[in-house]
N, C-alpha and C positions, 0 to 999 in steps of 0.2 A: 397538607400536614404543616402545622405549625411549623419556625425555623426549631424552636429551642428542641421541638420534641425531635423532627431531624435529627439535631446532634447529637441528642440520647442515645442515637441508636448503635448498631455494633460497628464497629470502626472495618472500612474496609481492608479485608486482608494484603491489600498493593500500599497501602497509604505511607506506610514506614519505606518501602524499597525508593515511591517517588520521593520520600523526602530526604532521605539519602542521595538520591541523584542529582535533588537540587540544588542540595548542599555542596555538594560536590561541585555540578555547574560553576556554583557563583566563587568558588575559589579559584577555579579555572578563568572565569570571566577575571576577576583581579589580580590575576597571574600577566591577562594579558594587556590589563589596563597598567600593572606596575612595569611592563618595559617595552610599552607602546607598540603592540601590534592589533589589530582589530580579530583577526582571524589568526589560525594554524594551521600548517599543511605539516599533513603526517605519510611517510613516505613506508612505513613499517605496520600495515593494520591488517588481519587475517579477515578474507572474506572467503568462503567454499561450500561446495556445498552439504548441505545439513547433515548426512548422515556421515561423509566423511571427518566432518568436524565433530562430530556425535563421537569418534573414532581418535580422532587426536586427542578429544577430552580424555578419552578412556585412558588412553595411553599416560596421560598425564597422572593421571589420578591410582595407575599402577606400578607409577614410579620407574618404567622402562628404563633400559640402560640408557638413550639419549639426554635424558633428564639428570644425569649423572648422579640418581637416587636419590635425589634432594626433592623434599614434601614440596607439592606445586598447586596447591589450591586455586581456582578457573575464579578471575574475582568477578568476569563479566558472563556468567554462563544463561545467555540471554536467546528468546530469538532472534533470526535474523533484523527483524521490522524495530526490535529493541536495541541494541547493536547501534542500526543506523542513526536513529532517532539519540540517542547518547554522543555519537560523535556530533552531531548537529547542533547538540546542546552545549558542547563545549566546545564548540567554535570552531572545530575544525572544517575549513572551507573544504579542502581535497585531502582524499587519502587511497587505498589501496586495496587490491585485493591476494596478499599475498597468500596462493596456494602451491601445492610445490606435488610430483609425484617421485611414489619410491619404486615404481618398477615401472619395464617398458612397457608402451600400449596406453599411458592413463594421461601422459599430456595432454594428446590431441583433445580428449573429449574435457578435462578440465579448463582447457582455452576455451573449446563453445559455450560450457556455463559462464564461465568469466566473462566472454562478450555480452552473453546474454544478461550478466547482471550491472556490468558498464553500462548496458541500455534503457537499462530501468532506474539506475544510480545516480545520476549525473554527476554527483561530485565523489565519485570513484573515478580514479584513474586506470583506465580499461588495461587492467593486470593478465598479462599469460604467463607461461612456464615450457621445461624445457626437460628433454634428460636423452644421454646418450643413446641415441637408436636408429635404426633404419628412417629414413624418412624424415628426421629432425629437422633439415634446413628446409622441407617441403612446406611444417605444417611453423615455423617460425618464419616463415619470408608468409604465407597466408596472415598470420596475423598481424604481422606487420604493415599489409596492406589494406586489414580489415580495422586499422585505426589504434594497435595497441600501443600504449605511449610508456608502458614498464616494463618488466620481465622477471622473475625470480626463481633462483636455483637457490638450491640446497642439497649441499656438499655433504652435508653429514649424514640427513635424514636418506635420500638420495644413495650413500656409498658412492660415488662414481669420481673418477678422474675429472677435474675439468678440462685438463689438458688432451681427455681421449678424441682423439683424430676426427671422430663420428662429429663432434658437437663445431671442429675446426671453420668450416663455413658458415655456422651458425654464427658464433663469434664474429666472424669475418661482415656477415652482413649487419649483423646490430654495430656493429662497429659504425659500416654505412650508411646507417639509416640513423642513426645517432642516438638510439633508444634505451634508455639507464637500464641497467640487468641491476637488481638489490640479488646479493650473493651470502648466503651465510657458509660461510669457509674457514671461519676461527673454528677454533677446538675446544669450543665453550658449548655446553655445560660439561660436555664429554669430547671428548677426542674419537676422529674418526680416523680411515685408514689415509683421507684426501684431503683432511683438513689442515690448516696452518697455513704459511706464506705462501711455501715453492710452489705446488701444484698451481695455485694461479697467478702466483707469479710466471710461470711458463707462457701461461695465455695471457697475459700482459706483452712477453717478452716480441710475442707475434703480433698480438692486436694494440698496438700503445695505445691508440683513438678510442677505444672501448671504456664505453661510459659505464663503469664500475662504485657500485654503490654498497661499499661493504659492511654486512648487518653485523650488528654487536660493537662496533668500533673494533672489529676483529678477535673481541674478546675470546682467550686470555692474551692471545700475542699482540695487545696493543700497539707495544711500539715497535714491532716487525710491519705491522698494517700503517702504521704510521709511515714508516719509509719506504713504502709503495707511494703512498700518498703522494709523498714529497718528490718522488721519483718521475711521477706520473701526473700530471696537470689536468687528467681525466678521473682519473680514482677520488671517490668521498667516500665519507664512511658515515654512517647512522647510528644514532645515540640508544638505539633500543636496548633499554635495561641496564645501560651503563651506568653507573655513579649509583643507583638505588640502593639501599640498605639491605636489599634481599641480595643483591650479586656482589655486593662490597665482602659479605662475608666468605664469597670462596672465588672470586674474582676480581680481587680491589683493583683500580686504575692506575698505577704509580704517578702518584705527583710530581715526580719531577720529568711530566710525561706533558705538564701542563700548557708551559711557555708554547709546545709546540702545539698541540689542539687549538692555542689562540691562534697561532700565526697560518693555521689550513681555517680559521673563520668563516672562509668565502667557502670552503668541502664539505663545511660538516650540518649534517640534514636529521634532524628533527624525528627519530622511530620510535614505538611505542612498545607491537608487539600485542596492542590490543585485538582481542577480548581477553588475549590466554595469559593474563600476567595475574601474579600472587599478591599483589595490590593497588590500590587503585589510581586512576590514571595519572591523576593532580602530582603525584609521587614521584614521577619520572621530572616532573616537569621542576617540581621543585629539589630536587637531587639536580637538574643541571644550573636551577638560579644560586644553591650554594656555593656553585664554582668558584663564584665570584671573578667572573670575567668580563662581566660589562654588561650594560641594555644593549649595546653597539649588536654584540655576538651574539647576545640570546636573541633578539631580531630578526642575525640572518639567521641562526639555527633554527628556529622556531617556524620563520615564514621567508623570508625572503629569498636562501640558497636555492628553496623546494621550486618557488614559485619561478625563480630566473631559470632552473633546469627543464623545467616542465612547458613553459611559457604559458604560464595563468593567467597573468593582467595581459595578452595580448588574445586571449580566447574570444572577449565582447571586446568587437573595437568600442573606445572610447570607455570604456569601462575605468572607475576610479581603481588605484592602489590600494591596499588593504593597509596600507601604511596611515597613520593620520597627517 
């Protein structure tokens, strides 16, 4: 077939979605050629499996009470193999699998999918989870041994104490094995009965070494989560969703909140939030360049806090920095 007759023909029904992606890409790519980093590590990205996520969509999309009833349209409602392939193309060198369960019984086997997708992933950071129960420290010291290098709870979706007794050793060993737990424990979008400061502040008060990685920037109680921070030389907190136009309107950041997010520079880690966010990725990223707090910051936020917590440039010896 001739070329011109080719083009004639009826335009494939994906051709608008790739060109949207690409579009997107390349503002991504000059996102991170304007304040010099090559790559991004994202420490906040949902991976789980398919029909449970089938399930969270749902949930979104019926405005459940966690949603705090605000319209949450899925802007990456993709498959899995599409998902990956998008972070890929926006540069993100490493990111995560955060899944999380709401009753007991559902960790243990969300941890074996998780392995099982850390092993086919490579630049997923082999994510497990956690939640108050018999057996806890059993099947959390296993993955611990089985390579997992993240951890993530969720306080709200979850209901559970983190200070409950059960999860006490748990704590105690991620503490010793030095493995980041991302924690959503603000009371954003909705308030739960265990979220805000105290509850994990108690498990700070026991574990001080516990490498605490708290999603939302603790949104709404920023600067409560702020003075853990500062408290604790272990605690960072992740950008997911903060400063965007969608959470400004019923959870703006207080500015005069600023001075001190510069001075934790070296804590604060780079989260998305992706696939389940209401727009799209570049959004986040450009919501923390209007900060206007430097290339210095956006650098380490972006890539370099993630990569020094995780030990990335040390995975291939001799391997170059993502840095230019």
């Amino acid at each position: 077939m001739d070329d011109h007759v080719r083009d004639a023909g009826p335009a494939d029904p994906g051709s608008s979605g790739r060109s949207a992606g690409a579009a997107e890409s390349g503002e991504v790519r000059r996102f991170r050629e304007r304040i010099g980093v090559r790559k991004l590590v994202d420490v906040h990205t949902h991976f789980m499996p398919e029909r449970v996520l089938r399930k969270v969509w749902a949930y979104f999309d019926g405005l459940g009470p966690l949603t705090g009833g605000i319209e949450w349209p899925i802007t990456y409602r993709e498959e899995e193999r599409q998902r990956v392939s998008r972070l890929r193309e926006f540069g993100v060198r490493a990111f995560t699998a955060m899944l999380y369960p709401h009753k007991p019984g559902m960790a243990r086997w969300l941890n074996g999918w998780a392995a099982e997708f850390a092993g086919r992933t490579p630049d997923c950071l082999h994510t497990s989870t956690l939640f108050p129960e018999d057996g806890v420290h059993t099947y959390v010291q296993e993955a611990v041994e089985a390579g997992a290098r993240v951890f993530k709870a969720h306080v709200q979706v979850g209901a559970y104490d983190p200070a409950d007794e059960r999860l006490d050793p748990a704590w105690g060993l991620l503490a010793d094995a030095g493995v980041p737990v991302v924690i959503h424990c603000g009371s954003g979008p909705a308030p739960g009965k265990h979220t805000g400061p105290e509850p994990i502040a108690r498990v700070l008060a026991r574990h001080p070494r516990l490498r605490l990685v708290v999603a939302h920037l603790g949104m709404p109680e920023y600067e409560d989560f702020l003075d853990l921070a500062e408290r604790y030389t272990e605690v960072r907190l992740d950008t997911t969703m903060a400063f965007t136009d969608f959470s400004e309107r019923f959870a703006p950041f207080p500015r005069r909140a600023l001075p001190r997010l510069a001075g934790l520079g070296d804590r604060i880690l780079l989260g998305s939030d992706f696939p389940n966010i209401p727009y799209p990725y570049v959004h986040q990223l450009h919501a923390l360049e209007r900060l206007e707090l430097g290339d210095d910051w956006l650098r380490a936020v972006c890539h370099d806090n993630a990569a020094r917590l995780f030990g990335l440039d040390r995975d291939v010896p001799g391997r170059p920095t993502d840095r230019p």
